[in-house]
C-alpha positions in Angstrom: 53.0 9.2 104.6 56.3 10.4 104.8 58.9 8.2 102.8 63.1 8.9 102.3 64.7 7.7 99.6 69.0 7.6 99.6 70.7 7.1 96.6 74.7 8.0 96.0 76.5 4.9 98.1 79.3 3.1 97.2 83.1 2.0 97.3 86.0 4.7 96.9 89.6 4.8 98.1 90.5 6.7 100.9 90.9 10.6 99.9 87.8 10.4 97.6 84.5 11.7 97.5 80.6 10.6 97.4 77.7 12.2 97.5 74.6 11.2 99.1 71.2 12.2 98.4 67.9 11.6 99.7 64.4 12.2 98.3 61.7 13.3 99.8 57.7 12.4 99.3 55.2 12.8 101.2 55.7 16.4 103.3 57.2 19.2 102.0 60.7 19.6 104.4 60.6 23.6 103.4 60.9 24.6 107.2 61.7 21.4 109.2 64.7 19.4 110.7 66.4 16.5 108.2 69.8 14.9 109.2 71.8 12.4 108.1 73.3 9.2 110.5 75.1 6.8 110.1 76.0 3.0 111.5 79.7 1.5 110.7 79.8 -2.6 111.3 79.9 -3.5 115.1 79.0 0.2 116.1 75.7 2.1 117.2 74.2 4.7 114.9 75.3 8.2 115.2 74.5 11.1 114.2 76.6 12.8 110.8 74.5 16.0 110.4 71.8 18.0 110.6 69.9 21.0 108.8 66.8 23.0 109.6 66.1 24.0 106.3 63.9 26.7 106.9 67.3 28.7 107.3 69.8 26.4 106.3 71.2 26.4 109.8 73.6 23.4 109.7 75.1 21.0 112.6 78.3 18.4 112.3 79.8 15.3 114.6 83.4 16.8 115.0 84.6 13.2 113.2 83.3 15.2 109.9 83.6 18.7 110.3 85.2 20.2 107.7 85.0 17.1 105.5 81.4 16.3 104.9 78.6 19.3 103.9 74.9 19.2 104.6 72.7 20.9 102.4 69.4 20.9 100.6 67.0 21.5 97.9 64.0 22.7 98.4 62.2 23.0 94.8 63.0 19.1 94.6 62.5 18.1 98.4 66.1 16.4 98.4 68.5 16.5 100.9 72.1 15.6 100.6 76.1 15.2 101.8 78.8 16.0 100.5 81.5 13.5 101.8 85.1 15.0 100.6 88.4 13.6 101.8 86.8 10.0 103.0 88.3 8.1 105.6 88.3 4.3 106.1 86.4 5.1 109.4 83.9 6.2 107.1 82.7 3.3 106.1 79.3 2.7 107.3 75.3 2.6 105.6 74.0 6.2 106.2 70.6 6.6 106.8 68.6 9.9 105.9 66.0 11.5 109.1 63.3 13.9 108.7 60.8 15.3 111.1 57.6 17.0 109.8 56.7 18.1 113.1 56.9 22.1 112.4 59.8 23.5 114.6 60.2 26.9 115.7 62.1 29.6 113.0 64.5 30.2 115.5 65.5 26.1 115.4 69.3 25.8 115.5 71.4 22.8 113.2 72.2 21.9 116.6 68.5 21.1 117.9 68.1 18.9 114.5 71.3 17.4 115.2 69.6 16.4 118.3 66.2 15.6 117.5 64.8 12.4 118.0 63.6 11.8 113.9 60.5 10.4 113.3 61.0 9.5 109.8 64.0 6.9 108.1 65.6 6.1 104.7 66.3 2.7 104.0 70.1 3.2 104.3 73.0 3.4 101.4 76.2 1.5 101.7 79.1 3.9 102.2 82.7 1.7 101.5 85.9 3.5 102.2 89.1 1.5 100.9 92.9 2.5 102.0 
């Protein structure tokens, strides 16, 4: 049984920087899609980022491009963001995805990006201030 566990929430001013991460049990994500999302208050959940970690082939909303990075551990099965230069539209609780359904090597960031998860964190609180 697969279960996600995010850690690295919290409050910071606008400008500053968080990062997430998210544990892993239960599968080994060596050569799968993980993502993260996210749901601000009064809005729908969208998608943040994704990674097929077999080649860490990597996918971003355009709100976050060039601000937050994807990446991953294998050796510990933990995935994580890098959130740099946060923005009060930031605020939201971000929820870690993975998929142990094996995908093909030739999977893109942008087919993970698009996948329809299977597996979900709990969520951490993300609070940006101005």
């Amino acid at each position: 049984q697969v279960q996600l566990v995010e850690s690295g929430g919290g409050s910071v001013q606008a400008g500053g920087s968080l990062r997430l991460s998210c544990r892993a049990s239960g599968h080994t994500f060596s050569s799968s899609c993980m993502g993260w999302f996210r749901q601000g208050p009064g809005k729908e959940r969208e998608a943040v980022a994704a990674i097929y970690t077999g080649a860490d082939r990597t996918y971003y909303a355009d709100s976050v491009l060039g601000r937050f990075t994807i990446s991953r551990d294998n050796t510990e099965n933990t995935l994580y963001l890098q959130m740099n230069n946060l923005e009060v539209d930031d605020t939201a609780v971000y929820y870690c995805a993975a998929d142990p359904r094996p995908v093909n090597s030739g999977t893109t960031g942008w087919l993970c990006f698009n996948l329809d998860f299977s597996d979900w964190g709990q969520g951490t609180q993300v609070t940006v201030s101005s």
